[in-house]
C-alpha positions in Angstrom: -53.6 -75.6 -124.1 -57.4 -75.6 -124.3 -58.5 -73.4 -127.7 -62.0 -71.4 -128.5 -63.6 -70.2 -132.0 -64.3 -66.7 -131.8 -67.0 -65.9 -133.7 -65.2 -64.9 -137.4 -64.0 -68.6 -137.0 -60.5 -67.9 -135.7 -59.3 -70.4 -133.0 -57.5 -69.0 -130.8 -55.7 -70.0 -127.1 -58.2 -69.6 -124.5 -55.8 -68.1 -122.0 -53.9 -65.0 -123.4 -51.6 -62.5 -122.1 -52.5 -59.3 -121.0 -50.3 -56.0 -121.5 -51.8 -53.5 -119.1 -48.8 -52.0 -117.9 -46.4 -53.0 -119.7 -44.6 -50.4 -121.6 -44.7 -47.5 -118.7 -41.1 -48.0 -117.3 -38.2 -48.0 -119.6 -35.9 -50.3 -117.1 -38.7 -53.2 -116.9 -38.6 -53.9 -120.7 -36.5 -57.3 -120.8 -38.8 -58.6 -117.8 -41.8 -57.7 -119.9 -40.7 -59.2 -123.0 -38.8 -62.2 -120.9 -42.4 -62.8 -119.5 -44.3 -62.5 -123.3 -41.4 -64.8 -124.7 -42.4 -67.3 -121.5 -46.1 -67.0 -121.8 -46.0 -68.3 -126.2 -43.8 -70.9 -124.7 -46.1 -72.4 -123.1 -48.9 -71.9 -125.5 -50.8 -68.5 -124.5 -50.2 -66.7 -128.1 -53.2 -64.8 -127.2 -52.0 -61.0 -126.2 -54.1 -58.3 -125.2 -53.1 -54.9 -125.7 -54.5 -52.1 -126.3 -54.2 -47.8 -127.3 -54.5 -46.9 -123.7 -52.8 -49.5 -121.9 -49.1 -48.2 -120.7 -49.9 -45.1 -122.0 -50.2 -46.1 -125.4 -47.0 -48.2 -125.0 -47.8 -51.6 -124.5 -47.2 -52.7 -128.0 -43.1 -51.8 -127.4 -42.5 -54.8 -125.1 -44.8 -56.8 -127.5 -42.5 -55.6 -130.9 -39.6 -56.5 -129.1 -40.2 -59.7 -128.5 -39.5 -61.1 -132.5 -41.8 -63.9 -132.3 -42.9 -65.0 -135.1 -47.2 -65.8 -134.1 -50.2 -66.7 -135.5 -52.6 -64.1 -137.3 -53.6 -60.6 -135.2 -57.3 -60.4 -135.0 -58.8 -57.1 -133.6 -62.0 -57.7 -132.0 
């Protein structure tokens, strides 16, 4: 997996996750946090999320994943 320095310094992977809708639908939860368990498997530590995506619940599927990843950097 390729890396970039954002501009604090951080390096981070240069492809990330991102949680748009995740979070809306109740019965798609272990598919969501199957496919966020996949995605740091393979080296994309990097997830997006956001207040407004799903609603505000896009940071459930994330939660419910227990990995254990690097620093969360707010940019």
């Amino acid at each position: 997996m390729k890396h970039v320095t954002l501009p604090g310094g951080e390096v981070v992977a240069s492809l990330g996750q991102g949680t748009w809708k995740m979070g809306e639908r109740a019965e798609r939860r272990s598919d969501e946090i199957a496919a966020l368990r996949a995605g740091v498997e393979l080296g994309m530590t990097l997830i997006d999320t956001a207040e407004m995506y799903g609603d505000g619940a896009a940071e459930t599927p994330v939660s419910y994943t227990h990995l254990t990843l690097p620093t969360i950097y707010s940019v």
